[in-house]
C-alpha positions in Angstrom: 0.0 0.0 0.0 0.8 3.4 -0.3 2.5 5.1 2.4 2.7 8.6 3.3 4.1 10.8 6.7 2.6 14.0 8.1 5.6 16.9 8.6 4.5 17.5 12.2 6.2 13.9 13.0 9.5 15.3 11.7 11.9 17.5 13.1 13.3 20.8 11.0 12.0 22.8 8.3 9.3 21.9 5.9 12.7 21.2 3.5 14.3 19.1 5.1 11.3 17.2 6.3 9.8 16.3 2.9 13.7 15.7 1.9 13.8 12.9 5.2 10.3 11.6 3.8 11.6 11.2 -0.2 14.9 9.4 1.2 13.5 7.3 3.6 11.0 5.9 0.4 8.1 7.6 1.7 5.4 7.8 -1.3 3.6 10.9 -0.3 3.1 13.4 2.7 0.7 15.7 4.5 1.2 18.5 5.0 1.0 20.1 8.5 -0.5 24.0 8.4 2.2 25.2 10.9 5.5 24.1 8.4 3.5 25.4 5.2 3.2 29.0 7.3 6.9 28.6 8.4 8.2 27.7 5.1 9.5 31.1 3.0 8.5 28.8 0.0 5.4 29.2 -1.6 2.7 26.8 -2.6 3.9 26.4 -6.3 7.3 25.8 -5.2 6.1 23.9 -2.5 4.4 21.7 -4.9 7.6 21.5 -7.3 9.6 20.4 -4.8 7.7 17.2 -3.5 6.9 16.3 -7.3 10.8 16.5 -7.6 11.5 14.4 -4.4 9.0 11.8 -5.9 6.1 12.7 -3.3 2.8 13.8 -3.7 0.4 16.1 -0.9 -1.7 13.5 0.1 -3.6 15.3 2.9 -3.6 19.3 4.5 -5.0 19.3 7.5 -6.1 20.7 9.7 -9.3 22.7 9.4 -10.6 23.3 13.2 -13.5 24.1 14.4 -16.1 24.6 11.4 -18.9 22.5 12.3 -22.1 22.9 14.7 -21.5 27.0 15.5 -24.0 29.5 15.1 -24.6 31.0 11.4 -22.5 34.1 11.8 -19.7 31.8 12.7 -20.5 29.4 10.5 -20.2 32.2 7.6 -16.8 33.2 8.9 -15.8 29.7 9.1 -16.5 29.4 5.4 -14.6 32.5 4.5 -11.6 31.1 5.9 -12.2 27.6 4.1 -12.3 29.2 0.8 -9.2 30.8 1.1 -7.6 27.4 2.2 -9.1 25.8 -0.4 -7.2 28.0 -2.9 -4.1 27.1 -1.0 -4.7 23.7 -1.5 -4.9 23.9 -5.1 -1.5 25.9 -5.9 -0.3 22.9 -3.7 -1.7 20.5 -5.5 -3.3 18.8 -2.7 -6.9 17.3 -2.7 -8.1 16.0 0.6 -8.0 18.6 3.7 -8.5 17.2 7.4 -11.7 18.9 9.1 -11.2 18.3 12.8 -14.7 18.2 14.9 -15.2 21.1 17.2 -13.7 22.0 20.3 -15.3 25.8 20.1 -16.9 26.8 23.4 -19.4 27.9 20.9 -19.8 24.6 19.1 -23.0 23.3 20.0 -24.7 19.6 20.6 -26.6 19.7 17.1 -25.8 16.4 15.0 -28.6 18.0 12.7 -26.8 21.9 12.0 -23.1 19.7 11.9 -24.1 17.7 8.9 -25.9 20.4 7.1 -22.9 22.6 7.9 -20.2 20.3 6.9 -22.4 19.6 4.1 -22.4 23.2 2.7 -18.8 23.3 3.0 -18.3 20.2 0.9 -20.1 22.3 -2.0 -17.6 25.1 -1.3 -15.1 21.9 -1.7 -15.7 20.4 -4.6 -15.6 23.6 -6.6 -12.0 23.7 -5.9 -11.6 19.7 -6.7 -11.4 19.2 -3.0 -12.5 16.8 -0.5 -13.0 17.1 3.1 -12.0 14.4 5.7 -14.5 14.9 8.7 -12.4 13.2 11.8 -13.6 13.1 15.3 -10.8 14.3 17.7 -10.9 12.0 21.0 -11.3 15.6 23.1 -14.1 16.9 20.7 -16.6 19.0 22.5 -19.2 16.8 21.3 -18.4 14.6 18.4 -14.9 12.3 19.8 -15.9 9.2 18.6 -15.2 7.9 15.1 -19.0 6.0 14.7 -20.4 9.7 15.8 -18.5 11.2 13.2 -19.9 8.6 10.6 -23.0 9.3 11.1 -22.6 12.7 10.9 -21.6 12.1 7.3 -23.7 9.7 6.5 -26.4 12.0 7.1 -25.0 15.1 5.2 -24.7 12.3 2.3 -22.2 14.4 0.1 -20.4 13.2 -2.5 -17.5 15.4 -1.1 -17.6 14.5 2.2 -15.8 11.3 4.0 -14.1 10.4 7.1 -11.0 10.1 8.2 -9.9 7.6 10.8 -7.2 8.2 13.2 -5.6 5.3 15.5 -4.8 7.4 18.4 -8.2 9.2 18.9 -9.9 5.8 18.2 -8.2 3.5 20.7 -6.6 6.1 23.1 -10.7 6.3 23.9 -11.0 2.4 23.9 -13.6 2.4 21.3 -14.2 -1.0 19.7 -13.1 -0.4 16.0 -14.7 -3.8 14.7 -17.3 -0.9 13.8 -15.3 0.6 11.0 -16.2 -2.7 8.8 -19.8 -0.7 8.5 -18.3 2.3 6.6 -18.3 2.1 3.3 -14.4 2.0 2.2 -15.0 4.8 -0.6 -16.3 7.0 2.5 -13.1 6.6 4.1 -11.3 9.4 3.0 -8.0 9.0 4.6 -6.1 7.4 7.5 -3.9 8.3 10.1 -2.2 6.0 12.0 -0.1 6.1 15.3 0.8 4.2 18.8 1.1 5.5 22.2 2.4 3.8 25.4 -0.5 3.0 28.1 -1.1 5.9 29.9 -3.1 7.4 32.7 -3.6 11.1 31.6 -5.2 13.5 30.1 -6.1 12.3 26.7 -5.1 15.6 24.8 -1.5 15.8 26.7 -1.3 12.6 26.0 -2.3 13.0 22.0 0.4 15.7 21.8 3.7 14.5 23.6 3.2 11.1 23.4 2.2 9.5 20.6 4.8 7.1 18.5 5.1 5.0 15.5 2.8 1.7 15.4 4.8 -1.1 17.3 6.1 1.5 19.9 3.4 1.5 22.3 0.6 -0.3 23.6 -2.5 -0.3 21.0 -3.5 -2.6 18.7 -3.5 -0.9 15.7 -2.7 -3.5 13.4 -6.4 -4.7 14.9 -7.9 -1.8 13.6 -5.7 -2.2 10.5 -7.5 -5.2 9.4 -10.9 -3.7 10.3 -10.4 -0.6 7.9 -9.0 -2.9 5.0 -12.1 -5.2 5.7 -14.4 -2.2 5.1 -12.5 -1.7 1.7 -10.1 1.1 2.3 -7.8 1.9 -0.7 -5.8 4.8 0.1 -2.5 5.5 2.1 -1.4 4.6 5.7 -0.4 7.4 6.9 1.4 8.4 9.9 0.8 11.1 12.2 2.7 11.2 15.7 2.8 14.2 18.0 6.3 13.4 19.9 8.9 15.7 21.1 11.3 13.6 20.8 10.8 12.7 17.2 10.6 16.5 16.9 14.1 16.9 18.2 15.7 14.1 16.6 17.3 13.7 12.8 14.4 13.7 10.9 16.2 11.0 8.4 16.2 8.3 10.6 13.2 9.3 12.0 11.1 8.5 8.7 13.8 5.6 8.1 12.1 4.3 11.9 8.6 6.1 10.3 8.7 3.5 7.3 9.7 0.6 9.3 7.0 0.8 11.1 4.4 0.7 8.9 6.1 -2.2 6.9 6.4 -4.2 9.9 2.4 -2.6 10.8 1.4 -4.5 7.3 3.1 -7.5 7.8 1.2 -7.9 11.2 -2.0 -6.6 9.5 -1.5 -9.6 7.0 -1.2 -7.6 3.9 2.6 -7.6 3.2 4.4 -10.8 3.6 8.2 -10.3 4.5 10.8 -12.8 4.8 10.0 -14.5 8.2 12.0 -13.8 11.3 14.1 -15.9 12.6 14.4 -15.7 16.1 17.7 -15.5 17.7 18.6 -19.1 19.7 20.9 -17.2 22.0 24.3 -15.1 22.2 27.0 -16.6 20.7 29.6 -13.7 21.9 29.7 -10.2 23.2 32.9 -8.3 21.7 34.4 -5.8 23.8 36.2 -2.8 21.4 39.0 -1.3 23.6 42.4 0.2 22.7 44.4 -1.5 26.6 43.2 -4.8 26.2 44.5 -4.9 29.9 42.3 -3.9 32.2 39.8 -6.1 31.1 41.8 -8.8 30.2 42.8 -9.1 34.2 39.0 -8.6 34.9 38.0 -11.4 32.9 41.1 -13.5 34.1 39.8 -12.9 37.7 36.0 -13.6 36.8 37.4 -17.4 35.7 37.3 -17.1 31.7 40.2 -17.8 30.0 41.8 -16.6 27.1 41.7 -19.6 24.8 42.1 -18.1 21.0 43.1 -15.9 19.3 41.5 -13.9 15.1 44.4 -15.5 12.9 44.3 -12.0 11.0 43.2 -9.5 13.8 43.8 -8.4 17.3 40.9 -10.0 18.6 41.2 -12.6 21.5 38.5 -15.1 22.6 37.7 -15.0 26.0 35.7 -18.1 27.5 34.1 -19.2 30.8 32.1 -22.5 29.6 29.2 -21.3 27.2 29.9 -17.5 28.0 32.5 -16.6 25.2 33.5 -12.4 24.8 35.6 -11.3 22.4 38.0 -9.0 23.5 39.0 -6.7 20.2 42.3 -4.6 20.7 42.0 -3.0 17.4 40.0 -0.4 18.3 43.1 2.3 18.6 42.5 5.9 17.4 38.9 4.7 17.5 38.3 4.1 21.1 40.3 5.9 24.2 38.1 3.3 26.5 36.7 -0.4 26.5 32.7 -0.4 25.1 30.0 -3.0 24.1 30.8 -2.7 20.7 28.9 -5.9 19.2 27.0 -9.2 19.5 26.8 -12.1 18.0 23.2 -13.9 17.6 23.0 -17.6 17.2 20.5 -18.2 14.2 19.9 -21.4 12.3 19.9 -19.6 9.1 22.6 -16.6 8.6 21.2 -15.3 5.1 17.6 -15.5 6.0 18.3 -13.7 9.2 20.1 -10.9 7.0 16.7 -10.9 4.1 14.3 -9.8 7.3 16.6 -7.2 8.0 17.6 -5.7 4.7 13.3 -5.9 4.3 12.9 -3.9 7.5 15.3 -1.4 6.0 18.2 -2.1 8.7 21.8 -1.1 7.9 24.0 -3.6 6.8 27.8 -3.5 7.6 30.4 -3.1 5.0 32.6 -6.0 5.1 35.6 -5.5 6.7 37.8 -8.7 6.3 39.6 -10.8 4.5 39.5 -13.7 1.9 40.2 -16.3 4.6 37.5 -15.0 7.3 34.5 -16.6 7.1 31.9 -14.0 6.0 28.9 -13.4 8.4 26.3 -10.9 7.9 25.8 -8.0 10.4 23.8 -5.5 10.5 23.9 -1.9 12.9 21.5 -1.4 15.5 19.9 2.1 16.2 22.9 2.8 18.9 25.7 1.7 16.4 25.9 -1.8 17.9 27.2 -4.2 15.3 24.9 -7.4 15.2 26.0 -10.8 13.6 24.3 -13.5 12.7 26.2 -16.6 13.7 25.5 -20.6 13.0 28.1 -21.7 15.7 28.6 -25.7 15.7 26.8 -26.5 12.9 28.8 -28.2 10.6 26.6 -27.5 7.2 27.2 -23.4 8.2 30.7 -21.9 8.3 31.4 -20.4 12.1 32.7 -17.6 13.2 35.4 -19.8 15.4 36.7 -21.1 12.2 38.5 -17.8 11.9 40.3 -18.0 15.4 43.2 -20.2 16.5 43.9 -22.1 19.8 46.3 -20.0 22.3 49.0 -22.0 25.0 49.8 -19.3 26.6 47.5 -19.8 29.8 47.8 -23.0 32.1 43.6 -23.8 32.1 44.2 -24.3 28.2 46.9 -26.5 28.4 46.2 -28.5 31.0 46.2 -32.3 28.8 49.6 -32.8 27.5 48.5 -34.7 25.0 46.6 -31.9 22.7 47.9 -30.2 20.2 46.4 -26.8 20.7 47.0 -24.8 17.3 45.0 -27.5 15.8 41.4 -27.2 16.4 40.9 -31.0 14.2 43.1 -32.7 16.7 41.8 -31.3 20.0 38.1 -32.3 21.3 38.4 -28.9 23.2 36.9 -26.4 20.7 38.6 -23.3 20.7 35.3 -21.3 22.3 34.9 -23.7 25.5 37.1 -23.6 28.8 38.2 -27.2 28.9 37.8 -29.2 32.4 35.1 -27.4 33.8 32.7 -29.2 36.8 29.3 -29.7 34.3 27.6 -29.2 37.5 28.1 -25.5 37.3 27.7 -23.9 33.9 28.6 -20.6 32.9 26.6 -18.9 30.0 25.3 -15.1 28.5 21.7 -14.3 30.3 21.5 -11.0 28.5 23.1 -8.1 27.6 22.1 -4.3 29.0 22.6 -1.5 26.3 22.2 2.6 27.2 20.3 3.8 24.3 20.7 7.7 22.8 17.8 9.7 24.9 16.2 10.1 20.9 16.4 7.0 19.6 14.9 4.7 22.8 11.5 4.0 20.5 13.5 3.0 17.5 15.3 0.9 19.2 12.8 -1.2 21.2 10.8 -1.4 17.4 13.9 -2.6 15.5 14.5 -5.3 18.0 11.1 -6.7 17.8 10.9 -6.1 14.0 13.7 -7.0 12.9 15.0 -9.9 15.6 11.6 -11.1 16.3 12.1 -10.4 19.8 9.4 -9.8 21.9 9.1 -6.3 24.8 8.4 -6.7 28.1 6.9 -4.0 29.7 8.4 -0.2 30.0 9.5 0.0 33.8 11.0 3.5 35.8 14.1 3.0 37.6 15.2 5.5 40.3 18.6 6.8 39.2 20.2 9.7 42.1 19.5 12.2 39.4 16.6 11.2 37.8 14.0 8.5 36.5 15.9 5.6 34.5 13.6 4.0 31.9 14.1 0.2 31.1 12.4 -2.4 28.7 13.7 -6.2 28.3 13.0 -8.0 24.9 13.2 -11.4 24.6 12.9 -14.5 22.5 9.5 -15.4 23.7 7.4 -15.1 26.8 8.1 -19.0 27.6 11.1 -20.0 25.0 14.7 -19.7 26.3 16.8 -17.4 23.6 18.6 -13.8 24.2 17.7 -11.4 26.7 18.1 -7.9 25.8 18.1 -5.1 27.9 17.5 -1.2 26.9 18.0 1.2 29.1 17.5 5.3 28.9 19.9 7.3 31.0 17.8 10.1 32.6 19.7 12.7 31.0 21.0 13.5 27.4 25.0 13.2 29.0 24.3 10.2 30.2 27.1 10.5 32.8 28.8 8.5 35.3 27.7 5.0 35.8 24.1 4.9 34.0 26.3 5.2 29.9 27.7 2.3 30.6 26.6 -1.3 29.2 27.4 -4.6 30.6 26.8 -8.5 29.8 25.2 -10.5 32.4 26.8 -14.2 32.8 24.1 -16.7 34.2 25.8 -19.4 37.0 24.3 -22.2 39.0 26.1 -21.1 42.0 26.2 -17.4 42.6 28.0 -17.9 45.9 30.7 -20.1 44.7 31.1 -17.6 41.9 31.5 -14.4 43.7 33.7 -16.6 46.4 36.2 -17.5 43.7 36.1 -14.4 42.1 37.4 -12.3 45.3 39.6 -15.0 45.7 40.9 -14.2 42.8 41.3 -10.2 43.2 38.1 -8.7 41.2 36.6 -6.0 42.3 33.1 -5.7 42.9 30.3 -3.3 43.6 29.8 -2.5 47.0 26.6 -2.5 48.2 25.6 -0.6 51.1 24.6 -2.1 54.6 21.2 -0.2 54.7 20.3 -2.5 51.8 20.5 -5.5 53.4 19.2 -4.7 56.2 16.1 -3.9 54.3 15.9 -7.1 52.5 15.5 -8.7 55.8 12.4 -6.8 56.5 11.0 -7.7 53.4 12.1 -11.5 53.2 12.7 -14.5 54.8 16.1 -16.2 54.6 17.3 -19.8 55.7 20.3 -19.1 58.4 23.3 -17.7 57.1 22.2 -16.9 53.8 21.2 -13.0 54.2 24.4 -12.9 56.4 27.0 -14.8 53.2 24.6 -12.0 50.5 26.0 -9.3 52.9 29.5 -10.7 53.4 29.7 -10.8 49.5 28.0 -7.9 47.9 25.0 -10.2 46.6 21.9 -8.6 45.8 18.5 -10.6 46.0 15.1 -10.6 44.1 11.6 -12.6 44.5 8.6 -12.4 42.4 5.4 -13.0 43.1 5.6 -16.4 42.2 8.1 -17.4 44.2 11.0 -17.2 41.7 14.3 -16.2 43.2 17.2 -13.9 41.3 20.7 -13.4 42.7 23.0 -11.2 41.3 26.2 -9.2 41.5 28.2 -6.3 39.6 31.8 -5.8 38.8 33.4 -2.4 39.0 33.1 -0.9 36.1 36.1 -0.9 33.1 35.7 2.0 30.5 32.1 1.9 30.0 31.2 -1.8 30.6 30.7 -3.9 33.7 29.8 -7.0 34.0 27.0 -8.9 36.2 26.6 -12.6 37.5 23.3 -14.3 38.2 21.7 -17.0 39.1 17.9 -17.4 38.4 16.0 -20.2 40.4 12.0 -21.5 40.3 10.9 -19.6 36.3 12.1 -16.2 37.7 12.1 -14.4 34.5 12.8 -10.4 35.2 16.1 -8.8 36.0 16.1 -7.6 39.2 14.4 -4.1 39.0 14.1 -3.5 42.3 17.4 -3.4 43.0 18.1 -1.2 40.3 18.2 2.0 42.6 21.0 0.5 44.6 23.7 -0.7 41.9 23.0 2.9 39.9 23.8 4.9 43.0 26.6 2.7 44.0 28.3 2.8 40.4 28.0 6.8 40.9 30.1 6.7 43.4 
């Protein structure tokens, strides 16, 4: 279907937002009264610059406050109308956006707004115009979409339809299965847009808080289906009220704009993309840093081992059992610290992973190696974060480990005489797996914790479940010292195991001290043991204060000992409601990553919220 953007979702001038629309493949636009008054262009130029960018002036909106007002008013109204009808033609635009009343003077008259909007529809279609009557969800008295309707129905003119508008219908909690009565040619236009669940005013809400469909909480690909059932042939739209989309790069903001609604039609059932291909699990986390050092003694203390090493790059593989981080010292003159810079995804099937996302318009990576590296696709997240599918151990795929060799250099990798170590063939160690571990106590990645750019939160949460097929958990507020933290999980399924992805907004555009910084969470059987061995062994981790503990024991019981050995050790403890237990502990931080341990017992499945408070205002210290 055709899609089209209104300039209010877009930050700049009317310029450079129907530039962002054109580039981003957007097929049309509408345009927003505001811009076309700010814009020292007129009309005709206006108009010769969208049909140069490929676009077409699908909608100009809005009209407010026409309908239902006494005649004096109404007279005035039509005055005003003429004059914007003549605007609309040197634009080149057909359809205008009539908004019902919110005029103090409007008044409850179904009867005087059809025969109203009516007579304006003559004044219309002498100017090859039609009129798009939409019921705002704060209209004085029309703010439902099935009031509207029958509004028009009854003025019966040729020149006079709806238009139906996501937010107002389901920010109200109107059942949409009514649309399916309109006739589709009636339906004039459509706007479409999400919004997070909110409790608050519904206009506030309209205006700040709106997003792109998949952002928030409504089921607009629901209503979607409904309009297309009633035979709806013209564009999706969007039209979002944000301030943050209004502050951001209005490029990637219709880049995330157009996403959207692919990803909306897909859901809807009317596009078919290539299917997702839900991530199995994280085969590594790579570390960029120019002093490999540091974090090399970190990890050395936290039990991995450095077991190989890229046979073209400075890149060493760092392993603790399943948990494998690659530790990239090539980063000089590009990094002055050690970062998050990648992961790798396990997928059973590389290329297809790498069709969804080139459909869902993600960036692919240039290919930066060389003829003897395996090639794997990867693709940039919304906060530059290199993504790569990876096929590890199955021997039909090529795997990233192919391209790294066996290391003797530490004792834990040599330990059996007997192996030859350069040769992965010859050695039933792979080169990604600490040899000799106890099975009883397993080491893997539970998921991974990434600050995201205060503008491009939204995009990000919608690119994960787009393009990874990786489903949100709910938005949660975190207490940070200097302001709210805002957090949302996505992973593989509700019930499935698979990766476990953490975003996280810092409360302030800096995003100083401790809340930048990104970490990879390693799940153990024994937490205890862990931490035991790892102070044993010199690292350094967060201290908790005493205050917190003493609360926990006003808020749980413990079997002897164990709130006293959570206290000795820095251990921080979470329960659900359910019964379901999480233990977990932080590193100091190195750069801008640290690194946490947990253990999960009896389905707990969240990541310790609670004590989110308490590591943030410790790592600020």
């Amino acid at each position: 279907m055709r899609k089209s953007i209104a300039t209010v979702c877009l930050s700049g001038t009317l310029t450079e937002k129907l530039t962002a629309a054109a580039r981003a493949g957007f097929d049309g636009v509408e345009i927003f009264e505001n811009d076309l008054l700010a814009s020292p262009l007129t009309p005709e130029e206006i108009a010769a610059r969208t049909a140069d960018l490929g676009l077409s002036i699908d909608l100009y909106q809005p009209m407010r406050d026409i309908e239902a007002v006494p005649e004096e008013d109404f007279v005035r109204n039509l005055r005003r109308a003429r004059h914007k009808f003549e605007l609309m033609r040197r634009l080149g635009a057909d359809t205008v956006l009539v908004c019902s009343s919110v005029s103090p003077r409007a008044v409850n008259d179904d009867s005087l707004a059809a025969e109203q909007l009516s007579r304006l529809a003559d004044l219309a279609r002498e100017s090859g115009v039609r009129v798009a009557y939409e019921a705002l969800a704060w209209g004085r008295h029309v703010s439902t979409y099935d009031h509207a309707w029958r509004i028009v129905e009854a003025a019966g003119h040729p020149a006079l339809g709806t238009c139906l508008d996501s937010f107002h219908i389901l920010s109200r909690g109107s059942d949409p299965k009514g649309i399916e009565d309109i006739p589709g040619e009636k339906i004039f236009f459509l706007q479409l847009a999400d919004a997070p669940r909110m409790a608050m005013d519904v206009l506030q809400w309209s205006r700040h808080h709106r997003c792109f469909p998949g952002q928030g909480g409504l089921d607009v690909a629901g209503l979607l289906r409904h309009v297309l059932n009633a035979g709806y042939a013209g564009p999706l739209s969007l039209e979002v009220f944000n301030d943050v989309f209004r502050q951001a790069d209005a490029g990637r903001t219709a880049l995330d704009g157009l996403r959207s609604l692919l990803a909306l039609e897909e859901t809807a059932g009317v596009l078919p993309l290539p299917a997702p291909v839900v991530p199995s699990g994280v085969a590594f986390a790579e570390l960029a840093t120019s002093d490999p050092e540091p974090v090399g003694a970190l990890l050395t203390a936290l039990g991995f081992t450095r077991t190989a090493r890229h046979h073209g790059k400075p890149v060493d593989l760092w392993a603790r059992d399943e948990a494998r981080v690659l530790v990239n010292a090539g980063a000089a003159g590009r990094r002055t610290d050690t970062a998050l810079a990648a992961v790798g995804l396990e997928t059973a099937d590389p290329q297809a992973s790498a069709r969804r996302a080139e459909a869902l318009l993600a960036p692919a990576l240039p290919k930066r190696r060389s003829a003897q590296d395996v090639p794997l696709e990867s693709i940039a997240a919304p906060d530059g974060t290199e993504v790569l599918f990876c096929a590890t151990g199955h021997p039909e795929l090529p795997s990233w480990t192919d391209d790294f060799t066996r290391t003797t250099d530490n004792a834990t990798a040599d330990r059996t005489a007997d192996r030859a170590p350069a040769d992965r063939t010859a050695d039933s160690t792979p080169a990604d797996r600490t040899p000799d571990r106890a099975p009883a106590d397993r080491t893997a990645i539970d998921h991974l914790a990434f600050t995201q750019p205060w503008h491009h939160f939204d995009e990000a949460v919608l690119f994960h479940r787009t393009v990874l097929g990786l489903s949100p958990h709910d938005t949660v507020e975190l207490a940070d010292p200097y302001g709210l933290f805002r957090s949302r999980a996505l992973s593989a399924s509700s019930d499935a195991d698979g990766p476990r992805l953490v975003l996280n907004l810092a409360p302030s555009p800096e995003e100083d001290g401790g809340t930048r910084a990104r970490h990879v969470a390693f799940a153990v059987d024994d937490l205890v043991a862990a931490v035991r061995g790892f102070r044993a062994a010199g690292a350094r981790l967060l201290r908790i204060p005493a205050n917190y503990y003493d609360d926990l024991e006003a808020r749980f019981d413990f079997p002897d000992g164990e709130l006293e050995t959570f206290r000795e050790l820095g251990i921080l403890y979470d329960r659900d409601e359910q019964g379901g237990e999480f233990r977990h502990c932080y590193t100091e931080t190195v750069g801008q990553v640290f690194f946490e341990f947990v253990q999960r017992s009896g389905g707990y499945r969240g990541f310790g919220a609670a004590n989110a408070p308490v590591r943030l205002a410790a790592q600020r210290r």
